[in-house]
Structure formats: structure tokens, C-alpha cells
C-alpha positions, -999 to 999 in steps of 0.1 A, spaced: 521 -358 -32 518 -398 -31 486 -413 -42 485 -436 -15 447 -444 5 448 -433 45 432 -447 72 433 -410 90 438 -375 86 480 -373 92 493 -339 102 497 -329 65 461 -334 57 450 -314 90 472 -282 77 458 -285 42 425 -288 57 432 -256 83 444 -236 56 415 -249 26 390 -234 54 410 -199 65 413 -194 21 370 -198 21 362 -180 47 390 -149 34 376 -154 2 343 -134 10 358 -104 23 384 -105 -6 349 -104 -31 338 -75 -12 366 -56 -14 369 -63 -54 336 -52 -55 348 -17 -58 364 -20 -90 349 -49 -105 315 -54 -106 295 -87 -93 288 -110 -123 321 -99 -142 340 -111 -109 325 -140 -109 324 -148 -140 361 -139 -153 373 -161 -118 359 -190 -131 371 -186 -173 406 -182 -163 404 -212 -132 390 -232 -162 413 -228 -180 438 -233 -157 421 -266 -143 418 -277 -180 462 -275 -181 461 -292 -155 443 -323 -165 465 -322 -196 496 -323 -177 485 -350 -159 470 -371 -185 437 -367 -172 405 -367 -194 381 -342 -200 359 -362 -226 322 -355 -227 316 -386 -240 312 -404 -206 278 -394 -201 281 -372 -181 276 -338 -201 238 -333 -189 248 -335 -155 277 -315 -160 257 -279 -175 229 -287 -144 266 -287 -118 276 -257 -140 245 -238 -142 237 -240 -106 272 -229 -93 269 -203 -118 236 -193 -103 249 -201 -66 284 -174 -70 259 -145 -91 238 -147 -57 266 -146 -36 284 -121 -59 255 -99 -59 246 -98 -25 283 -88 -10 269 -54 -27 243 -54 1 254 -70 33 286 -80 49 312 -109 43 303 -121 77 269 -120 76 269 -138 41 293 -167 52 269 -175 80 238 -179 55 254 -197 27 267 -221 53 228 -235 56 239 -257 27 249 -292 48 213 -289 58 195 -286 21 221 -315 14 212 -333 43 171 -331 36 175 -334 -1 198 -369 1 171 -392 6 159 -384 -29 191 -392 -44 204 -424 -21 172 -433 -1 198 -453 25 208 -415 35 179 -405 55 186 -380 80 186 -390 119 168 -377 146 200 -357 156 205 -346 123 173 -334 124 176 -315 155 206 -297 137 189 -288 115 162 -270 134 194 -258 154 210 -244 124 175 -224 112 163 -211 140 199 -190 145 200 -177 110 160 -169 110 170 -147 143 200 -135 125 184 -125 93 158 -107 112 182 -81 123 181 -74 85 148 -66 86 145 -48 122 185 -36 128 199 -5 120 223 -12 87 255 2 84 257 33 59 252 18 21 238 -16 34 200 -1 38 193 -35 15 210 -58 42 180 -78 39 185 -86 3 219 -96 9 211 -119 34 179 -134 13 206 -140 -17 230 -154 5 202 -181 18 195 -186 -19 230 -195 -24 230 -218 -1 196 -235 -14 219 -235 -47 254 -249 -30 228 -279 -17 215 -282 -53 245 -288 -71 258 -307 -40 227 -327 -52 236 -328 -88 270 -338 -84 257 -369 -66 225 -378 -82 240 -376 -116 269 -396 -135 293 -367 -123 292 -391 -94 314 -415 -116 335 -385 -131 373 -379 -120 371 -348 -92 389 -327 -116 367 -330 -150 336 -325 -124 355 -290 -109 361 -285 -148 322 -282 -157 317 -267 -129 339 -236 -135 338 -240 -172 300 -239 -180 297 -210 -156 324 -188 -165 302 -186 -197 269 -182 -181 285 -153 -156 302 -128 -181 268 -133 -205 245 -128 -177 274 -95 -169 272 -86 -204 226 -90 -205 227 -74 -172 245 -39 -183 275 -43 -158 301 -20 -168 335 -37 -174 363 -14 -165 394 -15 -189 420 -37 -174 446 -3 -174 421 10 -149 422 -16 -123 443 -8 -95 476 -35 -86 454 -46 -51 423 -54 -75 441 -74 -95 459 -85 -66 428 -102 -49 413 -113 -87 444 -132 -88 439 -145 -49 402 -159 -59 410 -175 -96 445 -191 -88 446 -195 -49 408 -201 -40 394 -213 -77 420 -236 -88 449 -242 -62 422 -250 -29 392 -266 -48 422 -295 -62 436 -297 -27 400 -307 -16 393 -330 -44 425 -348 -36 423 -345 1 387 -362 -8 403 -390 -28 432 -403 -4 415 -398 32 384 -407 48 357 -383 36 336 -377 67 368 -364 84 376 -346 57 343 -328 53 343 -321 90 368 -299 86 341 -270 72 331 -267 102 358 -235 108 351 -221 75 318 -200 91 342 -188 115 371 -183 90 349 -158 72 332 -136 101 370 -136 120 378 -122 81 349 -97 79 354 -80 117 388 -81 111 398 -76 73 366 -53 65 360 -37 99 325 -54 101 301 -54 136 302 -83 152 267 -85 168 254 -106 193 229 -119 165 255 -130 139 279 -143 166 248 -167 177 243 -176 143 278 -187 137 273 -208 169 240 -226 158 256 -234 121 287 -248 135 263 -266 161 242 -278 133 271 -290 108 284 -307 142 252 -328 143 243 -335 106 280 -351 112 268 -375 138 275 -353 168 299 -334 184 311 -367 199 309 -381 163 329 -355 148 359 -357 176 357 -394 171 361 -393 130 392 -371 139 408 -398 166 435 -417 155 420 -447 165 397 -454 143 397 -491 126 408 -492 90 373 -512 82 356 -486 95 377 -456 76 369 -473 43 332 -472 45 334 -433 40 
């Protein structure tokens, strides 16, 4: 791929981008299925050892460094121990809800970003539409996670609500670390040593809290060709392969349309639970998806906003300010 700056998102970008999304919101129902063999924190943990290592090739190969002494080591164990603590949430909970239920609710993290910002770059308050997302966004998953409480859970998810609450914790975690990243010197950091920490610090922190938590590991004769199928899927596919697309997606296009993109990844991952794992599609969780993808919409500048960041008519001077 060339290294040269756009103006625009060309047709190349848009597939990566299509296909970065489908791979997120898959991802969930692939952890829930793994679940079965593989137990939450080991998952996790093991996914991010081997995608650190492989991310740490990488950098080698291309000449990339991985030195700590930038600075930027104390911010790097705060990105790694929160994404460490945002995936054992999300790991966890898959044991007690569904993929598409816990898609919607970690997808409340643009709006911790959004409110938390200020305190890191006081120039990025959030606007009165933003705002109005916001309360958008919340008031759909409060209704949705309410059917945890009051519903009628599928057999085996009688602790739907503790899914869901773990799954609104991740999200309070993704916005954290979203924080870190930017209030830290990780912002000055190549993409790739940042994605290195990241996975790195909590691969360690996963198969130790696996290992204090009493998980049992199964022997790795045991697990079937489909688990190690979909382990494979989430380390090399997901971990490593979609996280560098994004970092260099990030690097060589405008970011807002970039980031704009998420926007199908909540829909990605319930079309993947109804579908892939048989999950109900109620009227509750289809609202929710509606208000999130309503919200991200505005914390993006709008609807409008968003279709015009994707227009090929946007002026150069303009592109480069994101």
C-alpha cells in the first residue's frame, strides 16, 4: 500500500473500512461461540500474547521502533491495563448475555469519549447536538438494558443483566483508554508501538488474572479444529490484520471520515448474533441499535455532517484539519 496523504476516502478505503466494521461486529459472536471450549480471560488473554507478538514482527520488518524510551511507557501500562480490563468485561459477560445485546452497549463508548474530551483538549467541548446524542444514545440502551432486568432471558442467560452491566462497563473502559491514548504521550507514539502496549501489557494481565481467577485451561489436544478455527479468526484476522488496517487507514485519510465508518459496526454485530448464533431480535435491542447509530451520527456533527465528511467534494484545506 502507498504511503501517500488523501484528501477523501477512495473506493479502496470504503471496502477496507466496510470490511474493518463486518470483522468487529462478527467478532462478538465468534467470542461467544469459543466460549464453549475456552474460557473468558484465557481467550482473551492468549488473543492478545500471540497478536503481540505478531504486531511486534511486524514493526521489525518494517523498521519500526518499539523503544520505551520515548516516554511513553506510563501511558502505555494505563492503554494496556485498561483494554485488558475493557476485553475481561467483555469476555466475561458473552457468558451471560448475547453478542447482540453486548455490541449495542459497548458501543456507548463515542459518548464517554465525547464527555470525557474536554478534560484532555479543552477546545473539544461537546455541542449542543452532540449533546442531544448523547441523551439519544442513553435513553435507548437504559430501555434496552431494562429488558434485562424485567424480560424473560433465554435458557442459561437468567444473568442477562450482568452481561449487559459488564458490557456498559466495557464501554466506560473503551472511552478510558480512548482517553489515555490521547491525554498521554501515546498521542506522539507510531500507531503500531501504541497497538503494541496495548495488546502486549494485556496479554500478561489476562492469562494472570485467568490463572488468579481458577479458569481451567483445556489442553490444546482437546480443543476442537472450529475452536481453534475462530481463536485464529480473533488473534490474526481481528487482533492483528484489522486493528493495522485502521491504524493505517487512520494515518493516510481524513480521520473524521474514517471514524464514521463505526457507525455499521453495532449493526455488524446484532445482524451476526440473529444470524450466526440464532439470537432474538427484539423490538428493544433493535431500538437500541437505532438510538446508538443515531447518537454516533450526531457526536459526528450530524447525519448531514457525517454524509458530508463522506462527499467527494470536500476541500483539501478542510480534509487536513482532521
Amino acid at each position: 500500500m502507498d504511503t501517500q496523504r488523501r484528501t477523501r476516502l477512495d473506493p479502496l478505503a470504503i471496502t477496507i473500512l466496510v470490511g474493518c466494521c463486518a470483522l468487529w461486529g462478527l467478532n462478538h459472536a465468534i467470542t461467544k461461540l469459543t466460549l464453549a471450549e475456552i474460557p473468558p480471560l484465557l481467550q482473551a488473554g492468549a488473543r492478545s500474547v500471540v497478536a503481540a507478538v505478531l504486531v511486534a514482527m511486524w514493526a521489525r520488518l518494517q523498521g519500526i521502533s518499539l523503544s520505551l524510551r520515548n516516554g511513553t511507557l506510563t501511558g502505555g501500562l494505563l492503554a494496556g491495563a485498561t483494554f485488558a480490563a475493557e476485553f475481561a468485561c467483555i469476555y466475561t459477560g458473552l457468558q451471560y448475555t448475547a453478542a447482540s445485546r453486548m455490541i449495542v452497549f459497548i458501543y456507548l463508548a463515542p459518548f464517554v469519549v465525547a464527555l470525557g474530551m474536554p478534560l484532555v483538549a479543552r477546545s473539544e467541548r461537546p455541542t449542543p447536538a452532540q449533546l442531544a446524542g448523547l441523551a439519544v444514545a442513553f435513553s435507548g440502551v437504559a430501555w434496552a438494558f431494562a429488558e434485562g432486568l424485567t424480560g424473560s432471558p433465554a435458557p442459561g442467560q437468567e444473568k442477562r443483566w450482568l452481561g449487559d452491566a459488564l458490557g456498559v462497563a466495557a464501554a466506560f473502559l473503551w472511552g478510558a483508554n480512548t482517553l489515555c491514548l490521547r491525554g498521554s504521550k501515546l498521542a506522539t507514539a507510531s500507531p503500531v508501538q501504541t497497538l503494541y502496549y496495548q495488546l502486549a501489557v494485556s496479554g500478561v494481565l489476562l492469562v494472570g488474572g485467568s490463572l488468579a481467577a481458577g479458569e481451567t485451561w483445556p489442553a490444546p489436544a482437546a480443543l476442537s479444529a472450529q475452536a481453534w478455527a475462530m481463536m485464529g479468526f480473533q488473534t490474526v484476522v481481528v487482533s492483528f490484520v484489522s486493528y493495522l488496517l485502521w491504524f493505517w487507514l487512520l494515518r493516510r485519510y481524513p480521520a473524521t471520515q474514517v471514524t464514521a465508518f463505526t457507525l455499521l459496526t453495532p449493526l455488524a454485530g446484532l445482524l451476526a448474533g440473529v444470524g450466526l448464533l440464532g439470537e432474538p431480535l427484539t423490538l428493544r435491542l433493535a431500538v437500541a441499535c437505532a438510538t446508538v447509530v443515531l447518537g454516533i451520527a450526531l457526536v459526528n456533527g450530524g447525519l448531514g455532517g457525517v454524509l458530508k465528511r463522506l462527499s467527494p467534494g470536500r476541500s483539501a484545506a478542510s480534509a487536513r484539519r482532521t
